[in-house]
C-alpha positions as CSV (number, residue, x, y, z in Angstrom):
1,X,0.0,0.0,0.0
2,X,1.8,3.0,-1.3
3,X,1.1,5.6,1.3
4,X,1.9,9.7,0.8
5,X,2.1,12.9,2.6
6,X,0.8,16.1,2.3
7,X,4.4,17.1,1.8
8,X,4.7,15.2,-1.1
9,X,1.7,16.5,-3.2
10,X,3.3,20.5,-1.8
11,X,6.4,19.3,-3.5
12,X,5.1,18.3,-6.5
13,X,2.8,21.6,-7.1
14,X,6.4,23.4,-5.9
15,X,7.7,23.0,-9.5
16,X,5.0,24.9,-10.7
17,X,4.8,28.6,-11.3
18,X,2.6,30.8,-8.6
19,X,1.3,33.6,-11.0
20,X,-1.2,31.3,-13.3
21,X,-4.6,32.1,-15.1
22,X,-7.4,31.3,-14.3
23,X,-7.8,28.6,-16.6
24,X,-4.7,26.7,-14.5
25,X,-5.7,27.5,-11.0
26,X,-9.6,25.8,-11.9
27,X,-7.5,22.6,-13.6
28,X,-5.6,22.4,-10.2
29,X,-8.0,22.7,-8.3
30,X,-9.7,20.3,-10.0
31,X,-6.9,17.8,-9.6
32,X,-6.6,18.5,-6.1
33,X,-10.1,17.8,-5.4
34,X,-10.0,14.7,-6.9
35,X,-6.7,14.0,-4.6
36,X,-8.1,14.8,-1.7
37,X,-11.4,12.4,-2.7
38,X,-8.9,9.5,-3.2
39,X,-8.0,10.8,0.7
40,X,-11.3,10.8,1.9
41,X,-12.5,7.5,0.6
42,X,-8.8,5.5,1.8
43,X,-8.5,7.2,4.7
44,X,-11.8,8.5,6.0
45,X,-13.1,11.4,7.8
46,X,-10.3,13.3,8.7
47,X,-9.6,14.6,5.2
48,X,-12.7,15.1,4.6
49,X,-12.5,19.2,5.8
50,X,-9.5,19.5,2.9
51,X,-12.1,18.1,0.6
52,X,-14.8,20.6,1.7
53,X,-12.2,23.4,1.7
54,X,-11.0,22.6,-2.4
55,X,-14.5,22.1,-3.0
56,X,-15.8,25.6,-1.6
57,X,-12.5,27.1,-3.2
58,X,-13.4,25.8,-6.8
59,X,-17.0,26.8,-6.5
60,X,-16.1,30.5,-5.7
61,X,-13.6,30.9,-8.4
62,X,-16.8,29.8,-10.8
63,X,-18.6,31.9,-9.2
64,X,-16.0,34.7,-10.2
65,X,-15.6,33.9,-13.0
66,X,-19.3,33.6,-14.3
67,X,-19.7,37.4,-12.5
68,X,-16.9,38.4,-14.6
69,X,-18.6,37.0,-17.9
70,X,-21.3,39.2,-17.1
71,X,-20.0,42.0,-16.6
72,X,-18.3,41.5,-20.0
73,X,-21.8,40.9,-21.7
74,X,-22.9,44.1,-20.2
75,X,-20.6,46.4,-21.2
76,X,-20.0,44.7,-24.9
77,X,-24.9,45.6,-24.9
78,X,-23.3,49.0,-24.7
């Protein structure tokens, strides 16, 4: 049983650049959350508040970005 820390997945996001788009902070999250279900489901409950805090994280950067779409639709009416 191959086991991991969460030192492991910080090191392999590390080689990464900080400053991204949008675009790659959703597909990270997005991998993350389906990391941290893998967690969940092998090792139970106590990962289950990094789950909820991905989960909330993704949903509020939709939430941006769908208010930003707007606001782009509005002022292109104009």
């Amino acid at each position: 049983m191959e086991e991991f820390t969460c030192s492991d997945l910080a090191r392999k996001g590390a080689n990464q650049d900080i400053a991204q788009p949008q675009d790659n902070r959703k597909a990270r999250l997005e991998a993350a959350l389906d990391t941290t279900a893998r967690l969940v489901l092998r090792f139970g409950e106590p990962y289950l508040p990094f789950f909820l805090k991905i989960e909330a994280e993704l949903t509020a950067l939709d939430t941006k970005q769908d208010a930003l779409a707007r606001a782009r639709k509005r002022v292109e009416l104009f």
